[in-house]
CHARMM internal coordinates of N, CA and C (Angstrom, degrees):
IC EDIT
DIST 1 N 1 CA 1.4468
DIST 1 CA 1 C 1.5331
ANGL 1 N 1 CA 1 C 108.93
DIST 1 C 2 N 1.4525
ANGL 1 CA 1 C 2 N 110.69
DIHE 1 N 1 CA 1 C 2 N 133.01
DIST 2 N 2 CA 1.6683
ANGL 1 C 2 N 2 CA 125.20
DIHE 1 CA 1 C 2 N 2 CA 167.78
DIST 2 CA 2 C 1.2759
ANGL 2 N 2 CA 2 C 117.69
DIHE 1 C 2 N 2 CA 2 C -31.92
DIST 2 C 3 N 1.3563
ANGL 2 CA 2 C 3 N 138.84
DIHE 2 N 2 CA 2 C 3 N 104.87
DIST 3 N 3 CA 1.6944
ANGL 2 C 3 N 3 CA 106.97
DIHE 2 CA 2 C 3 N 3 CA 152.63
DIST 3 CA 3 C 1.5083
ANGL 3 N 3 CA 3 C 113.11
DIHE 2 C 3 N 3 CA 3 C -102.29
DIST 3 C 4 N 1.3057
ANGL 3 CA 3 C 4 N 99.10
DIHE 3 N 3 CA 3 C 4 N -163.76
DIST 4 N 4 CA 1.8017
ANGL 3 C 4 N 4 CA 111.54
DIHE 3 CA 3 C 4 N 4 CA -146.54
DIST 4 CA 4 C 1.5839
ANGL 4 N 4 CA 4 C 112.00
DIHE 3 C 4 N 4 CA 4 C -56.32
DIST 4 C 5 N 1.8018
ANGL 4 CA 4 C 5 N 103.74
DIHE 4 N 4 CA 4 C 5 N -24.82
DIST 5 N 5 CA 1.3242
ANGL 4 C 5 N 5 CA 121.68
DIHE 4 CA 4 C 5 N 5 CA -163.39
DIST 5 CA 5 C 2.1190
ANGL 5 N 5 CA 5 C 108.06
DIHE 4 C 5 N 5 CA 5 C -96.90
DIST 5 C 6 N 1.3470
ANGL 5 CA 5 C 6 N 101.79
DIHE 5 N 5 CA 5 C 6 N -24.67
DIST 6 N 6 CA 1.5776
ANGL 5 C 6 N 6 CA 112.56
DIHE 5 CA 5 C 6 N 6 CA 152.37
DIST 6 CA 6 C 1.3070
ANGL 6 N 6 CA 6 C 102.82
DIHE 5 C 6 N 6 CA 6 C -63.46
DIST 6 C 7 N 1.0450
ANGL 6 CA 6 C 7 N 114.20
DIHE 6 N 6 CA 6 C 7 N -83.29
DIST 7 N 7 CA 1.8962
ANGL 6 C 7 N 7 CA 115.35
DIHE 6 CA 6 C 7 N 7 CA -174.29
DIST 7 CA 7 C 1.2315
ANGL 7 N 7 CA 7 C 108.36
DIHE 6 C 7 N 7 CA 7 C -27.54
DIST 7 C 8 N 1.5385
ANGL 7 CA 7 C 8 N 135.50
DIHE 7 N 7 CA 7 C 8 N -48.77
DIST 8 N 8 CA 1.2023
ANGL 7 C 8 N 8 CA 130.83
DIHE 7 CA 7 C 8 N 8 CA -171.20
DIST 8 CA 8 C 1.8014
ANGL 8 N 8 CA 8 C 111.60
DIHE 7 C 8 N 8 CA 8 C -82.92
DIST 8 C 9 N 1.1446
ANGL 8 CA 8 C 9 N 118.68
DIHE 8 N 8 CA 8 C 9 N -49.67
DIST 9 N 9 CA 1.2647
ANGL 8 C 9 N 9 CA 109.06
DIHE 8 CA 8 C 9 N 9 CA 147.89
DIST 9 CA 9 C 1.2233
ANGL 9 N 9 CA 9 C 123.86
DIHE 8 C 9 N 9 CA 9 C 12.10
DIST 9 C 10 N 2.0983
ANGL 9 CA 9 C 10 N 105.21
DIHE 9 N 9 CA 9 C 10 N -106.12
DIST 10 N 10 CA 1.4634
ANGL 9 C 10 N 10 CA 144.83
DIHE 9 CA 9 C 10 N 10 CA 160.50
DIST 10 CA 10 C 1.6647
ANGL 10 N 10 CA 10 C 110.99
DIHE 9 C 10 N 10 CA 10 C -14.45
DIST 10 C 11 N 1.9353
ANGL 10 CA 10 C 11 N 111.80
DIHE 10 N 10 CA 10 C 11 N -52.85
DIST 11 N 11 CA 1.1214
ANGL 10 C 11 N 11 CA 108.45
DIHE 10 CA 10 C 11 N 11 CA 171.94
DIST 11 CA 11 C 1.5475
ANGL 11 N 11 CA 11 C 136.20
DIHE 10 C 11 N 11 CA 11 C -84.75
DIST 11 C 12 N 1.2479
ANGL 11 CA 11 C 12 N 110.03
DIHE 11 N 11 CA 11 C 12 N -3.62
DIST 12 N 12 CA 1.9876
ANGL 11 C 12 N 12 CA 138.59
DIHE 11 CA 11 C 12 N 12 CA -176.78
DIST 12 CA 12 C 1.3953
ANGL 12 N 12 CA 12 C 90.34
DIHE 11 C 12 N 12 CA 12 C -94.04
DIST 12 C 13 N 1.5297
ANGL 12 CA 12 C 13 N 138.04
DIHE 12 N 12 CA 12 C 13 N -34.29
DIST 13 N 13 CA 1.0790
ANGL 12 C 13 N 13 CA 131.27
DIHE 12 CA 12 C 13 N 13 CA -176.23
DIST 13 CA 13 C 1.5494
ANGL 13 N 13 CA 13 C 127.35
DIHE 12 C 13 N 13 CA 13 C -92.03
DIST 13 C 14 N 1.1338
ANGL 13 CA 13 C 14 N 100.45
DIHE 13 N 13 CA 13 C 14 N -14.17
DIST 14 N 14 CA 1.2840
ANGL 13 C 14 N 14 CA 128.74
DIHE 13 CA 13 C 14 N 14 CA 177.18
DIST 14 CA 14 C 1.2519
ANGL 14 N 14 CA 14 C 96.32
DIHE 13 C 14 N 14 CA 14 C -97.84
DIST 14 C 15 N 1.2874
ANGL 14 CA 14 C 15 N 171.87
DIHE 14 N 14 CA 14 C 15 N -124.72
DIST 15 N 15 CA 1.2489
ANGL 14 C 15 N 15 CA 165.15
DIHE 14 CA 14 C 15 N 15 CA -166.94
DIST 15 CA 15 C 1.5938
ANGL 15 N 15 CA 15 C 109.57
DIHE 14 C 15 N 15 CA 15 C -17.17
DIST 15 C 16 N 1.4170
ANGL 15 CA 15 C 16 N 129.63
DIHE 15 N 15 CA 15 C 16 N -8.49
DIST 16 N 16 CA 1.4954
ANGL 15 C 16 N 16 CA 112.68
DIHE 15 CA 15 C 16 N 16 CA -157.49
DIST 16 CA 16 C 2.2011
ANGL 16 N 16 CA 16 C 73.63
DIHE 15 C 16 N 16 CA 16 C -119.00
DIST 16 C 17 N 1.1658
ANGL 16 CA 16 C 17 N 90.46
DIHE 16 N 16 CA 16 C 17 N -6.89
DIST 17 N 17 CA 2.1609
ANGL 16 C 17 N 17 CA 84.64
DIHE 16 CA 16 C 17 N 17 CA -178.88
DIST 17 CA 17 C 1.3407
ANGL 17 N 17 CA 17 C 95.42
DIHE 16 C 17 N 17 CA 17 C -93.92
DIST 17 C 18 N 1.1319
ANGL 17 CA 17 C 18 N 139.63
DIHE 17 N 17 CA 17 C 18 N -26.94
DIST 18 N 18 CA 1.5402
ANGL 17 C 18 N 18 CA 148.29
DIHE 17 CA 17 C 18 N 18 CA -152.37
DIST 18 CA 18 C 1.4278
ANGL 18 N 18 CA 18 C 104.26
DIHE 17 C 18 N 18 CA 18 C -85.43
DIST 18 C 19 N 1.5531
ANGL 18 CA 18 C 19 N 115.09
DIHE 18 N 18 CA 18 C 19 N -54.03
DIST 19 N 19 CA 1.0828
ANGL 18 C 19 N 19 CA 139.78
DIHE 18 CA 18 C 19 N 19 CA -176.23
DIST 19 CA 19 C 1.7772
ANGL 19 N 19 CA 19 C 127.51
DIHE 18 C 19 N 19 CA 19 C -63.62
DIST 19 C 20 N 1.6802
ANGL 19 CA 19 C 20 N 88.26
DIHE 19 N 19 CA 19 C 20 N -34.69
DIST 20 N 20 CA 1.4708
ANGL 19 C 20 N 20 CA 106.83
DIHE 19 CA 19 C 20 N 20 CA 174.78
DIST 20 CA 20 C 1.5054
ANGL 20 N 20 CA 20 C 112.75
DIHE 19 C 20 N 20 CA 20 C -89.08
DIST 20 C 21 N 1.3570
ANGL 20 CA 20 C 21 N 115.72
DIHE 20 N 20 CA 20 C 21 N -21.22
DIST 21 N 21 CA 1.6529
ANGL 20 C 21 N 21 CA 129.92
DIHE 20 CA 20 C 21 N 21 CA -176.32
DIST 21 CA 21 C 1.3503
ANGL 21 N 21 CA 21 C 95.91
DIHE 20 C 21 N 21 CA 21 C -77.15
DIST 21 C 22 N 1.2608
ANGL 21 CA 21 C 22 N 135.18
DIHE 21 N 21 CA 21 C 22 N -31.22
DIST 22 N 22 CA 1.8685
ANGL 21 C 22 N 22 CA 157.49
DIHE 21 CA 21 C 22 N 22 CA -149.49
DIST 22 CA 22 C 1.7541
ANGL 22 N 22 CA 22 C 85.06
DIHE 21 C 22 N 22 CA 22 C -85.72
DIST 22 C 23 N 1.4389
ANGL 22 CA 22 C 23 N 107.46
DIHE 22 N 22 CA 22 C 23 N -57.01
DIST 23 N 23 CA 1.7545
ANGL 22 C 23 N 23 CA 120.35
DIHE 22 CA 22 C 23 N 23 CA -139.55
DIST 23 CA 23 C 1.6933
ANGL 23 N 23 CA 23 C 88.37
DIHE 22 C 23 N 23 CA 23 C -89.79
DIST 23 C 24 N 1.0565
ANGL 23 CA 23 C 24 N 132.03
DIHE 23 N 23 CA 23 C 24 N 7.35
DIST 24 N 24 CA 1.9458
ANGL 23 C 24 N 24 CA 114.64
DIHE 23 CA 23 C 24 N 24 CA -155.23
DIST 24 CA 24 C 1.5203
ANGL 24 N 24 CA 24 C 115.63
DIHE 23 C 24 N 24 CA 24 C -77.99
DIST 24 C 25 N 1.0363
ANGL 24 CA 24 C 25 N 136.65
DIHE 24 N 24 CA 24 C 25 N 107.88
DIST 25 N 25 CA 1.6489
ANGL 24 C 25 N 25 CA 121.85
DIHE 24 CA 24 C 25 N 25 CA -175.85
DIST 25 CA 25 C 1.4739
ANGL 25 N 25 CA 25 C 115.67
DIHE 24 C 25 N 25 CA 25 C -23.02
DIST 25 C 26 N 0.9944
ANGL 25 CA 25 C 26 N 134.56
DIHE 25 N 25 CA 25 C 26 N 160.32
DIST 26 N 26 CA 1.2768
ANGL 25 C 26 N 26 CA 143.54
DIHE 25 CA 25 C 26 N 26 CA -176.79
DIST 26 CA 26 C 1.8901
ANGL 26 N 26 CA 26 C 96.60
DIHE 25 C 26 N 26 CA 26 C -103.79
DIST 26 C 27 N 1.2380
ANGL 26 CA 26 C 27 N 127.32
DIHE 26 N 26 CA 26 C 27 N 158.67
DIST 27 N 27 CA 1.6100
ANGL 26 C 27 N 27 CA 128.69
DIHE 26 CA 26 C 27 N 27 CA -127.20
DIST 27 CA 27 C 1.3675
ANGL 27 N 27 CA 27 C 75.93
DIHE 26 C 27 N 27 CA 27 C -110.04
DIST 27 C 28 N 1.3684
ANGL 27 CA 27 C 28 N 130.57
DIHE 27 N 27 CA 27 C 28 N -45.18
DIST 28 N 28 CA 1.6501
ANGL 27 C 28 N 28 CA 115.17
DIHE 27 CA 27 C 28 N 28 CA -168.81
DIST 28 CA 28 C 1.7491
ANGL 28 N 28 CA 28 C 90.93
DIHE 27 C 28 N 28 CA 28 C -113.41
DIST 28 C 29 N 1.1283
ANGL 28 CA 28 C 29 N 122.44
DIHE 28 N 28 CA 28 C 29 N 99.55
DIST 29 N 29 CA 1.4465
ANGL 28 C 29 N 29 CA 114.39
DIHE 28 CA 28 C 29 N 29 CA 158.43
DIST 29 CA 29 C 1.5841
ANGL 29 N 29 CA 29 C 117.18
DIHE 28 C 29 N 29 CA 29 C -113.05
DIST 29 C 30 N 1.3419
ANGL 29 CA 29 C 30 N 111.46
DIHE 29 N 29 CA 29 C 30 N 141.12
DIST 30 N 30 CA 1.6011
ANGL 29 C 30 N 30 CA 120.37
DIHE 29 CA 29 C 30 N 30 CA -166.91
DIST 30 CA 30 C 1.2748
ANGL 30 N 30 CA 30 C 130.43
DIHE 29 C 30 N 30 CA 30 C 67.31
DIST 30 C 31 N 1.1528
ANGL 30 CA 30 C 31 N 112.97
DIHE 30 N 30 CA 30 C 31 N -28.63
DIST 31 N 31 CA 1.7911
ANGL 30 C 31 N 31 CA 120.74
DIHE 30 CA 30 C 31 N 31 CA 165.96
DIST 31 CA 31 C 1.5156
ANGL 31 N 31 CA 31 C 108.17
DIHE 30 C 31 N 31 CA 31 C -90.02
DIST 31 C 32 N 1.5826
ANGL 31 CA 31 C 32 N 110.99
DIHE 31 N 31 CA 31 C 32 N 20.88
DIST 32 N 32 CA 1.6334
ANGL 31 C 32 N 32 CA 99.59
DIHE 31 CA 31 C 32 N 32 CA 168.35
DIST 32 CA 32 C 1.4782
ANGL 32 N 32 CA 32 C 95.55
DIHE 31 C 32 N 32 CA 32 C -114.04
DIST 32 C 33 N 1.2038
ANGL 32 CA 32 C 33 N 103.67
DIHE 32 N 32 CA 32 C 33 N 147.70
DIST 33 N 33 CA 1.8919
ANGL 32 C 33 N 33 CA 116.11
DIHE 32 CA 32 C 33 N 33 CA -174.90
DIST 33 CA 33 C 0.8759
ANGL 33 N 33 CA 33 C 120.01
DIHE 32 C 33 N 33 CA 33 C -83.47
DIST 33 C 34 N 1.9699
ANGL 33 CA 33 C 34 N 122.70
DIHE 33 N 33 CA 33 C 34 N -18.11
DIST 34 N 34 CA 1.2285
ANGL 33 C 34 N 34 CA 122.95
DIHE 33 CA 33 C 34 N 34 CA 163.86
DIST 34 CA 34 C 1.7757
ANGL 34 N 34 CA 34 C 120.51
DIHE 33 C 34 N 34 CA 34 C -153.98
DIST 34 C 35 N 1.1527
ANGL 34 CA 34 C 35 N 73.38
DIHE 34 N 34 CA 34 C 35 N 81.34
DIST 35 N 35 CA 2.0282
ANGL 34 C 35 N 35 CA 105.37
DIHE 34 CA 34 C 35 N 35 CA 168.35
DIST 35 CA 35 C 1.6201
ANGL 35 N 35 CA 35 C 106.07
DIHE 34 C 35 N 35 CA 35 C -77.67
DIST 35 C 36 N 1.1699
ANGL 35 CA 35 C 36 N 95.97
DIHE 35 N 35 CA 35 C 36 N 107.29
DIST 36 N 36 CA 1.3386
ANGL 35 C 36 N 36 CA 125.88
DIHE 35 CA 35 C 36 N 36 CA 166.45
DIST 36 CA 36 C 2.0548
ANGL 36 N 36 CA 36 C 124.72
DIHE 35 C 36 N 36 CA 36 C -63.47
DIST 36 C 37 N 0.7380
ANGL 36 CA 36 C 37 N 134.76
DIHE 36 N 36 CA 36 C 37 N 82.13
DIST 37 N 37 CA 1.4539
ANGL 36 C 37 N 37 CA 136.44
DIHE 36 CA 36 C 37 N 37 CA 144.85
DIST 37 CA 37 C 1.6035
ANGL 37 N 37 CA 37 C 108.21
DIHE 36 C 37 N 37 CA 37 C 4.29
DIST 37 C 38 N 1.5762
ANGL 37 CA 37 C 38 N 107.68
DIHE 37 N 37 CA 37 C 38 N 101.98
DIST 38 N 38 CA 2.3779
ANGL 37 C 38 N 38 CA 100.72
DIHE 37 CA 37 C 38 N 38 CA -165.52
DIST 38 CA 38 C 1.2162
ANGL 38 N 38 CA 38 C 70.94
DIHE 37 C 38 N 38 CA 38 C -65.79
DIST 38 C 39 N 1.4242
ANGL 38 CA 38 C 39 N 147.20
DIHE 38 N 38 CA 38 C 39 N -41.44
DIST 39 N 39 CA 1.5100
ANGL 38 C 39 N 39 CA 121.79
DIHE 38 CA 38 C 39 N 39 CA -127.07
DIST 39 CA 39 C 1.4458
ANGL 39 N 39 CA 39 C 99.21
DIHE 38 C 39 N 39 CA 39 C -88.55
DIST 39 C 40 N 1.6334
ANGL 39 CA 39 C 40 N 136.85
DIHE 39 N 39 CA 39 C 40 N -52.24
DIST 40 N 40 CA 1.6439
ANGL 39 C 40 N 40 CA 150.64
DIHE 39 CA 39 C 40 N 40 CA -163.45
DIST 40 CA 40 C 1.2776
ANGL 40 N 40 CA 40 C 101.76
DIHE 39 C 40 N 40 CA 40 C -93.79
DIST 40 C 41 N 1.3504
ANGL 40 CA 40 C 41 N 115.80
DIHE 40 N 40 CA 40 C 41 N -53.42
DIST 41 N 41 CA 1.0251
ANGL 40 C 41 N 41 CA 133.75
DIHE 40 CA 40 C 41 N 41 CA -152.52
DIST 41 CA 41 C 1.8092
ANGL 41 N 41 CA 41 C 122.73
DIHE 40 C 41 N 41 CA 41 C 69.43
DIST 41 C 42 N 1.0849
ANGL 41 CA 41 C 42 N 88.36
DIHE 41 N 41 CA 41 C 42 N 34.47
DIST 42 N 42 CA 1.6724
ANGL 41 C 42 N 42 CA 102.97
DIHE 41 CA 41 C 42 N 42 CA 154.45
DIST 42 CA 42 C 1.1431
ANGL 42 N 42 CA 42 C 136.73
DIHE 41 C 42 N 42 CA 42 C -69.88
DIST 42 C 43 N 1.1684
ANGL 42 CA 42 C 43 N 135.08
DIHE 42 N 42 CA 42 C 43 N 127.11
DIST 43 N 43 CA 1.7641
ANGL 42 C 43 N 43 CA 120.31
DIHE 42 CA 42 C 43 N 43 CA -179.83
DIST 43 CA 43 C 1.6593
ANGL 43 N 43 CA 43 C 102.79
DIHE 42 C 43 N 43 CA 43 C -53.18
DIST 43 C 44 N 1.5744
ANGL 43 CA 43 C 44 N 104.09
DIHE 43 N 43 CA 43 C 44 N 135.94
DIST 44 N 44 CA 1.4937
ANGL 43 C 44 N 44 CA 103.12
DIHE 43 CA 43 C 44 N 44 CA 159.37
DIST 44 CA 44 C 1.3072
ANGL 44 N 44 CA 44 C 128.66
DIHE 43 C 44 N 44 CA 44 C -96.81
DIST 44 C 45 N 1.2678
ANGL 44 CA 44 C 45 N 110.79
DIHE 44 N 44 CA 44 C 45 N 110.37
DIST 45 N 45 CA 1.8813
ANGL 44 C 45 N 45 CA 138.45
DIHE 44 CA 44 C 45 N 45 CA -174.73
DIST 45 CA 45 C 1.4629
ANGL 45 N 45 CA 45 C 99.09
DIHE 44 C 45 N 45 CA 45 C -19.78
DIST 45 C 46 N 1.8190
ANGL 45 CA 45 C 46 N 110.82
DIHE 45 N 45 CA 45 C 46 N 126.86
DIST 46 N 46 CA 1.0699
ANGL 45 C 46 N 46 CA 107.71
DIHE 45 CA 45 C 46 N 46 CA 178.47
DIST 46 CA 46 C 2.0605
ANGL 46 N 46 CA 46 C 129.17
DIHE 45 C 46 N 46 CA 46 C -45.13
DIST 46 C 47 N 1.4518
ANGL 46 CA 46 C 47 N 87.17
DIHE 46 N 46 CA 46 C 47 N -30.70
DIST 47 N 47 CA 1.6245
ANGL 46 C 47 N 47 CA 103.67
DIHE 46 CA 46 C 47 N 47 CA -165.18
DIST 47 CA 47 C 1.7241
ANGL 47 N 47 CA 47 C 92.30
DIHE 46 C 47 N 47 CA 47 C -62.99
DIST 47 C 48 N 1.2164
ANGL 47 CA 47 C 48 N 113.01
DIHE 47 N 47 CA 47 C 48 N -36.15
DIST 48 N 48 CA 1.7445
ANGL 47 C 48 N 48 CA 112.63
DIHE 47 CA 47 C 48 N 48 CA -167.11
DIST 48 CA 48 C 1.6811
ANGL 48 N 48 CA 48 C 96.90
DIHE 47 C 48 N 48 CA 48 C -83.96
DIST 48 C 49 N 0.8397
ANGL 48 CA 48 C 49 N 136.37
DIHE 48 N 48 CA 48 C 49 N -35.16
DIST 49 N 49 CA 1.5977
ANGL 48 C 49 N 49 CA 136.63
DIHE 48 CA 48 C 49 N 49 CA 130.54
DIST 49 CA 49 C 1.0960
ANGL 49 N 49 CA 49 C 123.72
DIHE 48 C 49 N 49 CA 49 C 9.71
DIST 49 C 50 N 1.4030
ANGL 49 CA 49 C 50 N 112.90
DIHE 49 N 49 CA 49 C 50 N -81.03
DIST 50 N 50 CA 1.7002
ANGL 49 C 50 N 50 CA 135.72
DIHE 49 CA 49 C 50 N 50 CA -164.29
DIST 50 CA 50 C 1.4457
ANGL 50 N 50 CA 50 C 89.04
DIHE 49 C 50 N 50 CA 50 C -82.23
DIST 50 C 51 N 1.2836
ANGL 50 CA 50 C 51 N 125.14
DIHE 50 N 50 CA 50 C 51 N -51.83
DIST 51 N 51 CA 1.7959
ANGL 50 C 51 N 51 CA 134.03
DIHE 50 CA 50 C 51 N 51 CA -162.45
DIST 51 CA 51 C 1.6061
ANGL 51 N 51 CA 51 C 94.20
DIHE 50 C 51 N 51 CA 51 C -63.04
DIST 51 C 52 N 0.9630
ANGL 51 CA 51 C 52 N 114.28
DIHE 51 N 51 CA 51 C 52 N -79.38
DIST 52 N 52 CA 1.3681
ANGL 51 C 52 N 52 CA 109.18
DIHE 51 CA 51 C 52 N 52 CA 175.23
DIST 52 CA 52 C 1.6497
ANGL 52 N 52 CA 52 C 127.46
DIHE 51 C 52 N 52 CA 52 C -116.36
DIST 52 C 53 N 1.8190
ANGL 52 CA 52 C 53 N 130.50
DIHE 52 N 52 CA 52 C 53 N 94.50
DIST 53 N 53 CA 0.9515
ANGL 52 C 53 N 53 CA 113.15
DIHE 52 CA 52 C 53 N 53 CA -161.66
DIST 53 CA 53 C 1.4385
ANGL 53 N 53 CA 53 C 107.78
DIHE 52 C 53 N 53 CA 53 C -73.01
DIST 53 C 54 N 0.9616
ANGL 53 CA 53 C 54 N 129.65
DIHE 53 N 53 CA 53 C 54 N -3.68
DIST 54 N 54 CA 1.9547
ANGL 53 C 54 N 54 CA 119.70
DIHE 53 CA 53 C 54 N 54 CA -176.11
DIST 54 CA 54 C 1.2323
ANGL 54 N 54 CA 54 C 103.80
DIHE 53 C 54 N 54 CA 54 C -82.87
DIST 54 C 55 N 1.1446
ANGL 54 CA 54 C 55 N 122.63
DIHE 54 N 54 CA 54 C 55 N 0.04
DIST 55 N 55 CA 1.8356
ANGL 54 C 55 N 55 CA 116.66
DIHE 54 CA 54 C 55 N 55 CA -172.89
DIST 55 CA 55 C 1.3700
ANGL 55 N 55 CA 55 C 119.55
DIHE 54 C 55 N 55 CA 55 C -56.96
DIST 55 C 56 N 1.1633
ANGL 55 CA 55 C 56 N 171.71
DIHE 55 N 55 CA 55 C 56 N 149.67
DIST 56 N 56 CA 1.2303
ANGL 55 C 56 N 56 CA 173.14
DIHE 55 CA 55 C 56 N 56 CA -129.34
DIST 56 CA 56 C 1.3366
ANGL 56 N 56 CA 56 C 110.79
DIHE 55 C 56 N 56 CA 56 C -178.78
DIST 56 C 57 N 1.5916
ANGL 56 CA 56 C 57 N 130.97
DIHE 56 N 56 CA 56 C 57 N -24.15
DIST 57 N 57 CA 1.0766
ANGL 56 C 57 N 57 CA 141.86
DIHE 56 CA 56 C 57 N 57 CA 171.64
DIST 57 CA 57 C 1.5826
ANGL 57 N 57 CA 57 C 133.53
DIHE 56 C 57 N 57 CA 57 C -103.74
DIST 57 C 58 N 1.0384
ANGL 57 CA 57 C 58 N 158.26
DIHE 57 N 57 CA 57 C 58 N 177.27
DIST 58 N 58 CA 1.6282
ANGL 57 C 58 N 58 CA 145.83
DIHE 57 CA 57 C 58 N 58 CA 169.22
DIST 58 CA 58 C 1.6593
ANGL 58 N 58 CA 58 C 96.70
DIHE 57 C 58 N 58 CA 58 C -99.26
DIST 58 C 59 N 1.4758
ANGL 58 CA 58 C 59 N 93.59
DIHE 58 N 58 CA 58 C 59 N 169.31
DIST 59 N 59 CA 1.4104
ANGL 58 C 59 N 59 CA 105.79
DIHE 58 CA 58 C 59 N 59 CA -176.00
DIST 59 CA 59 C 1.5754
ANGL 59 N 59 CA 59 C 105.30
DIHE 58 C 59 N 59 CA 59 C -63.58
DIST 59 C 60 N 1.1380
ANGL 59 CA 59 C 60 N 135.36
DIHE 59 N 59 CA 59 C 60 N -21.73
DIST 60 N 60 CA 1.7888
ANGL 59 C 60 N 60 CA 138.38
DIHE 59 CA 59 C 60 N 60 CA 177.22
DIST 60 CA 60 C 1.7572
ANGL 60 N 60 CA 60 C 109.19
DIHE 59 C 60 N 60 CA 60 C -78.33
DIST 60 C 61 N 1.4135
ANGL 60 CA 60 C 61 N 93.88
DIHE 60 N 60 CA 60 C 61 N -39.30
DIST 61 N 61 CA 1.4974
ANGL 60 C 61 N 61 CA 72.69
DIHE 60 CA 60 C 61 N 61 CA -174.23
DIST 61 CA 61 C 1.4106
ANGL 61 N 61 CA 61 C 120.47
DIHE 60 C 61 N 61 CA 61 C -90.49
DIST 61 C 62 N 1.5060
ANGL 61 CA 61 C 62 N 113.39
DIHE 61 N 61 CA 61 C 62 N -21.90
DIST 62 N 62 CA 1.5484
ANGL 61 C 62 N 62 CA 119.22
DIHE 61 CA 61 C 62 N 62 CA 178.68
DIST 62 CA 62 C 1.0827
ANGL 62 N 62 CA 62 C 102.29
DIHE 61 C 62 N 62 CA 62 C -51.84
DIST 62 C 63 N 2.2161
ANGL 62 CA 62 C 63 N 119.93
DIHE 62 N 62 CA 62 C 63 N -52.95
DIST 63 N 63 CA 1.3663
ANGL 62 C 63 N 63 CA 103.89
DIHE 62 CA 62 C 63 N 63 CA -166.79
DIST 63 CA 63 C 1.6375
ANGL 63 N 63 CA 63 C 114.28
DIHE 62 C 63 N 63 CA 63 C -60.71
DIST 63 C 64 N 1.6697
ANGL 63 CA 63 C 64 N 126.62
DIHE 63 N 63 CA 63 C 64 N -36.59
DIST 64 N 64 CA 1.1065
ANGL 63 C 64 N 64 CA 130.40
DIHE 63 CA 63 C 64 N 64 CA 170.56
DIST 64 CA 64 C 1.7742
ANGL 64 N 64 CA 64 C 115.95
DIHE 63 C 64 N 64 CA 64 C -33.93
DIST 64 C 65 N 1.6276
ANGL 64 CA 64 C 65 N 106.16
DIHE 64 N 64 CA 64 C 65 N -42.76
DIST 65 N 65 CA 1.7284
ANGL 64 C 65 N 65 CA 99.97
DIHE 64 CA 64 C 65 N 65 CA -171.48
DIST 65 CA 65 C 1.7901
ANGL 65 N 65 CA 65 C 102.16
DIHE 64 C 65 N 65 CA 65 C -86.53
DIST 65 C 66 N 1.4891
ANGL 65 CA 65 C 66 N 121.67
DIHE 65 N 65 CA 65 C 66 N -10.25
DIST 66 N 66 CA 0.7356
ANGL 65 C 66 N 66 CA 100.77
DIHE 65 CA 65 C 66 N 66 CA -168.17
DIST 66 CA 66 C 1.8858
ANGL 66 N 66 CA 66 C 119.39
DIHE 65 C 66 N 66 CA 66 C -98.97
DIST 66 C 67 N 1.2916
ANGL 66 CA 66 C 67 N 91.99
DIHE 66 N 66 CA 66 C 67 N -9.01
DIST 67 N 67 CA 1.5276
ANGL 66 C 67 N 67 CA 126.64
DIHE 66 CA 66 C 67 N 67 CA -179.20
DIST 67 CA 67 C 1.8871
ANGL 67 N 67 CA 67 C 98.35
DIHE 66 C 67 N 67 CA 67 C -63.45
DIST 67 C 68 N 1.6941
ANGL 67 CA 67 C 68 N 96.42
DIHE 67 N 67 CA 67 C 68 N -41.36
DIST 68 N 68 CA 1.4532
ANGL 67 C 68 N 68 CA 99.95
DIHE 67 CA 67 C 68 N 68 CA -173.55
DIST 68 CA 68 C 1.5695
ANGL 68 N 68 CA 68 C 112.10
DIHE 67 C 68 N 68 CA 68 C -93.27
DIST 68 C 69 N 0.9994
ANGL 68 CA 68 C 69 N 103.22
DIHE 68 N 68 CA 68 C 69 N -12.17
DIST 69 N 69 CA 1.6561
ANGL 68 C 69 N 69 CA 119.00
DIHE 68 CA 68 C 69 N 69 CA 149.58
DIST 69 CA 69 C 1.8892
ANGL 69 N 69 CA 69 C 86.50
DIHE 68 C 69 N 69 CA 69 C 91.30
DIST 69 C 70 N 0.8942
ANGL 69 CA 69 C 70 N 97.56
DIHE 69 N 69 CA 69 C 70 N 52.04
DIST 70 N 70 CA 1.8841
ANGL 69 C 70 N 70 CA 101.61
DIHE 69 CA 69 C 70 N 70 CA 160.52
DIST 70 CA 70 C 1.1551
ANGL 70 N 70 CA 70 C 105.54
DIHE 69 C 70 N 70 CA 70 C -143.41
DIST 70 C 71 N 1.1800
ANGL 70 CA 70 C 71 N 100.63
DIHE 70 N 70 CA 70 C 71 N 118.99
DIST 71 N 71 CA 1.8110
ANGL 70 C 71 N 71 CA 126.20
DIHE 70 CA 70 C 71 N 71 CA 177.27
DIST 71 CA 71 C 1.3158
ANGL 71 N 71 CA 71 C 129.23
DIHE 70 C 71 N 71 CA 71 C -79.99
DIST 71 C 72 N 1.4215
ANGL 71 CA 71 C 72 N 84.10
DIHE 71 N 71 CA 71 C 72 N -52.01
DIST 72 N 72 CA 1.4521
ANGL 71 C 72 N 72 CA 113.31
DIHE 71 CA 71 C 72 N 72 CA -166.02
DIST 72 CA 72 C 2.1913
ANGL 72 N 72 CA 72 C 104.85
DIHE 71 C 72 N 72 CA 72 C -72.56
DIST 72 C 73 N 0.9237
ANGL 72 CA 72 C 73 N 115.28
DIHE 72 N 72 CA 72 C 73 N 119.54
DIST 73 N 73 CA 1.4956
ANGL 72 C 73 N 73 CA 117.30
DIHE 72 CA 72 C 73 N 73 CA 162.11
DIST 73 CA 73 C 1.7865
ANGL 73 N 73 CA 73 C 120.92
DIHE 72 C 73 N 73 CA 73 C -29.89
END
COOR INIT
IC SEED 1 N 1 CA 1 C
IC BUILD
């Protein structure tokens, strides 16, 4: 039988797989010519590209999600 510290386990592990499945690079980053912004859908500027290839967002809207303090996708 489970106790309190299994249960918590099961659920720390389950949130820490969720989270990492959330975070995964995307398969072509920076060598695509036109990466789209999920949030505007603006192209994101080559320079923010090279600076950071995992970006998914432009430099306006990240600061926007991050201002609102959600990071996470």
């Amino acid at each position: 039988m489970a106790d309190a510290a299994d249960n918590a386990g099961v659920v720390i592990e389950r949130h820490l797989s969720n989270a990492l499945a959330q975070h995964q690079l995307p398969v072509t980053f920076a060598s695509a010519m036109d990466i789209d912004c999920e949030e505007c859908g603006t192209e994101i500027p080559e320079a923010r590209r090279q600076a950071a290839p995992w970006a998914t967002t432009c430099i306006d809207c990240q600061s926007i999600r991050e201002a609102r303090g959600r990071h996470v996708r």
